[in-house]
C-alpha positions as CSV (number, residue, x, y, z in Angstrom):
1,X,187.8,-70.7,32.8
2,X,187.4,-73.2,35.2
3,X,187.9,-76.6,34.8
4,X,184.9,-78.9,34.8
5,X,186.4,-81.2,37.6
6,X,187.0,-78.3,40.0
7,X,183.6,-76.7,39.2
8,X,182.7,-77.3,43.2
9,X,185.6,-75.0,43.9
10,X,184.2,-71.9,41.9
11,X,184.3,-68.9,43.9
12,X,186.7,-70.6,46.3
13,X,190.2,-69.8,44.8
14,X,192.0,-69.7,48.0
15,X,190.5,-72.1,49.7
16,X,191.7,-74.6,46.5
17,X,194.8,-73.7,46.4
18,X,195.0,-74.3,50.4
19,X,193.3,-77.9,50.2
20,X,195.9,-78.3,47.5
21,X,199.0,-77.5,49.1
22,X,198.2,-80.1,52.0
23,X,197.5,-83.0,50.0
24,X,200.8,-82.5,48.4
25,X,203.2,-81.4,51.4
26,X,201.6,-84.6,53.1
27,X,204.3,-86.3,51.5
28,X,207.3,-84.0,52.6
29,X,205.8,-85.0,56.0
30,X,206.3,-88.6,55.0
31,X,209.6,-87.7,54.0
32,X,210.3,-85.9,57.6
33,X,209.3,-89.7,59.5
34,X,211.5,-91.3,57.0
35,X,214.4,-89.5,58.1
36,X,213.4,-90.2,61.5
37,X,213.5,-93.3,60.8
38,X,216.7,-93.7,59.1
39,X,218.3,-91.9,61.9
40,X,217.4,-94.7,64.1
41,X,218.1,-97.7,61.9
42,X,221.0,-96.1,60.3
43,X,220.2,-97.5,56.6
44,X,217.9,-95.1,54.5
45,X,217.4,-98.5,52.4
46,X,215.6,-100.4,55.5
47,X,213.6,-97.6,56.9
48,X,212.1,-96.7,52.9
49,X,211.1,-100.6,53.1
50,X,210.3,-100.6,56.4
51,X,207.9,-97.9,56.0
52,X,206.4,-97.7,51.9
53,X,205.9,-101.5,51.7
54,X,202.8,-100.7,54.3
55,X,199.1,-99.7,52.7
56,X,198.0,-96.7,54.6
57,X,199.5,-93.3,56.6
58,X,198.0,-95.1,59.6
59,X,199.9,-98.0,59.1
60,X,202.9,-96.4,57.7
61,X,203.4,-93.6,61.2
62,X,202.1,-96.0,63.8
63,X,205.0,-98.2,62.6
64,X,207.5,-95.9,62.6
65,X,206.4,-94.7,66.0
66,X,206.5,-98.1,67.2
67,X,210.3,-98.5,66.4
68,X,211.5,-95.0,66.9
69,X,209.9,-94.3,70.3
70,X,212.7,-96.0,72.0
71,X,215.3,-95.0,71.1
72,X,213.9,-91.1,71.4
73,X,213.2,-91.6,74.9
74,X,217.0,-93.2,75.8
75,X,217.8,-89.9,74.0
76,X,215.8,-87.9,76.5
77,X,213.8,-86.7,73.6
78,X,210.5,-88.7,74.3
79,X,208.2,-85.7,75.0
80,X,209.6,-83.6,72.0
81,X,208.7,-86.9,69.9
82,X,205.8,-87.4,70.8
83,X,204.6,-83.8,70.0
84,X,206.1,-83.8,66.5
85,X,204.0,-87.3,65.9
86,X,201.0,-86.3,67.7
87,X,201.6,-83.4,64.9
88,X,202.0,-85.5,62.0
89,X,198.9,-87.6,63.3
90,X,196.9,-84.7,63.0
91,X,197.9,-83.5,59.6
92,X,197.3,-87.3,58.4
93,X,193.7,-87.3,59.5
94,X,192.8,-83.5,57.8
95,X,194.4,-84.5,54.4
96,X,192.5,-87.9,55.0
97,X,189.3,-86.5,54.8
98,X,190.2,-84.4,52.1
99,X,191.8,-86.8,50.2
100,X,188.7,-88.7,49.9
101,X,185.9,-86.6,50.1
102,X,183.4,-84.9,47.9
103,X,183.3,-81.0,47.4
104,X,180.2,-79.3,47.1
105,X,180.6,-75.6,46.8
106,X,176.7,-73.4,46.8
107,X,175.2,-70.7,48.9
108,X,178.2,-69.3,49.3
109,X,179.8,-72.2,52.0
110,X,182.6,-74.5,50.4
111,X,181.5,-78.2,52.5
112,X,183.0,-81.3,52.2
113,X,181.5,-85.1,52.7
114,X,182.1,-88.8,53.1
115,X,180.5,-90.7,50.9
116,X,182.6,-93.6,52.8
117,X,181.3,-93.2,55.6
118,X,177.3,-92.4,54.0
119,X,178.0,-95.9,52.8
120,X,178.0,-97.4,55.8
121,X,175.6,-96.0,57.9
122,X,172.8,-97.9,58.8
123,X,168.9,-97.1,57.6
124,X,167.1,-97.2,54.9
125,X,169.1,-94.3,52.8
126,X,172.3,-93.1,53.3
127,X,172.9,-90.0,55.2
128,X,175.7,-87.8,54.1
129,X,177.2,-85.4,56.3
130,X,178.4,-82.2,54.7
131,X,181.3,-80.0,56.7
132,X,181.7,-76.6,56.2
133,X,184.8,-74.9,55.6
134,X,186.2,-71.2,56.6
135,X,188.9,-69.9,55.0
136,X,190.3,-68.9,58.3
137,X,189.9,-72.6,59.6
138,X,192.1,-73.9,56.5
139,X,194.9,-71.2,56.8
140,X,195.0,-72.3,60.9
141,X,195.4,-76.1,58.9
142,X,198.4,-75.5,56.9
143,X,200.0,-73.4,59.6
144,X,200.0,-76.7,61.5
145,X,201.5,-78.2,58.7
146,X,204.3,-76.0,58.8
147,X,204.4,-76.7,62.7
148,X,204.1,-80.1,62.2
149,X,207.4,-80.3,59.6
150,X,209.4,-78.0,61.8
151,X,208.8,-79.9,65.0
152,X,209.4,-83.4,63.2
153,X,212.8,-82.0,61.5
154,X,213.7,-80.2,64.2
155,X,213.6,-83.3,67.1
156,X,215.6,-85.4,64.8
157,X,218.3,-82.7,64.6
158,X,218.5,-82.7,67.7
159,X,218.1,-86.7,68.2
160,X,221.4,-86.9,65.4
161,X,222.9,-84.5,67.7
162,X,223.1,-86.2,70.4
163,X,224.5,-89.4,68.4
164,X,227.0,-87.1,67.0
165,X,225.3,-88.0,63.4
166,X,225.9,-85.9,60.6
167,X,223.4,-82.6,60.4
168,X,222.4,-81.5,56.3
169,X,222.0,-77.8,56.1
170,X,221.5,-74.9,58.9
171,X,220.7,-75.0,62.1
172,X,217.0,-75.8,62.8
173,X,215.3,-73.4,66.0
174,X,213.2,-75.6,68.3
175,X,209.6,-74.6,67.1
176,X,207.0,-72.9,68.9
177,X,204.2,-75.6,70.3
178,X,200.9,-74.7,68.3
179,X,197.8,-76.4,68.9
180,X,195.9,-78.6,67.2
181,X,193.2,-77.2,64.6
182,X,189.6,-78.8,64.2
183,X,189.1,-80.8,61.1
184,X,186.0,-78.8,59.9
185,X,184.0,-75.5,60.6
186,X,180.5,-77.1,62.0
187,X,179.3,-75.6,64.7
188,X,180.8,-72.2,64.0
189,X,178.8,-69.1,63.2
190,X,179.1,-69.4,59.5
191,X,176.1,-67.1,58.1
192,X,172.9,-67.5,58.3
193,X,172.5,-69.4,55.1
194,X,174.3,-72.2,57.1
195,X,171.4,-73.2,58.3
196,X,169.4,-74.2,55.4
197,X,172.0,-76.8,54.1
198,X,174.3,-79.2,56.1
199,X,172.6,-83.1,55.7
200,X,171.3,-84.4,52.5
201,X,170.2,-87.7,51.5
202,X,171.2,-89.7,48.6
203,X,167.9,-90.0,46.8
């Protein structure tokens, strides 16, 4: 039986258990910049403080950007760095909007919405936006992920490298560039049934 908080997710096993492998890898991810991080600064104590003492992802990466971009482009590694952050950027904004969305799961379409951003819209009710979701679309997501942990692991191997730093575990392959996923499924040819729902209003 399914639980009563995941009743939106009925019929939608696989795309659960997707959504719910994101928003907990997002942290390993985390994890990856912190190494980064402590690579450059040298102390794993200051980078943790340097980077968790900030409220927010956005915060947290365009900090550890900020410091680490330097010293990855003396290294000749500025291009590969970028790419692993402009990874990790993307991975932050898809489990952001599923981190604090609503589900609604009917006519067969799993959708997601902002109630945020409903909030703020101007008029005289709020207009929430509803996204639908493939299953395709979501396996594409935490392929990037993947992508996005190999790149980030993989550029400060090679950044430690070159600093004759000491490597933990094997030998990391340079990964394979993939690009960026959408966020959502609108606009796609869902079924017909997609185009009775979409926008409701908050009565």
């Amino acid at each position: 039986m399914l639980d009563a908080l995941l009743v939106p997710f009925a019929g939608f096993r696989r795309e659960r258990e997707i959504v719910g492998k994101m928003l907990v890898a997002y942290g390993e991810l985390e994890i990856a910049v912190l190494d980064i991080l402590t690579s450059v600064l040298k102390d794993g104590q200051a980078s943790a403080r340097t980077m968790f003492q900030l409220r927010s992802e956005a915060n947290r990466l365009a900090v550890a950007e900020a410091i680490a971009t330097p010293p990855f482009e003396k290294a000749g590694l500025g291009g590969q760095f970028k790419e692993a952050f402009d990874a990790m950027n993307h991975c932050k904004n898809i489990r952001n909007q599923y981190a604090h969305c609503i589900w609604i799961g009917d006519g067969g379409i799993l959708r997601f919405a902002n109630l945020e951003e409903a909030a703020k819209s101007k008029g005289e009710k709020c207009q929430v936006v509803s996204h639908p979701l493939t299953l395709a679309l979501l396996r594409n997501q935490w392929a990037y992920f993947e992508y996005a942990d190999h790149a980030l692991l993989w550029v400060n191997q090679e950044y430690r490298k070159k600093h004759k730093q000491e490597l933990h575990g094997p030998i990391i392959p340079k990964p394979k560039r993939l690009s960026p996923p959408k966020q959502h499924s609108r606009g796609e040819a869902l079924s017909q049934i997609w185009m009775s729902v979409g926008k409701w209003r908050l009565q």
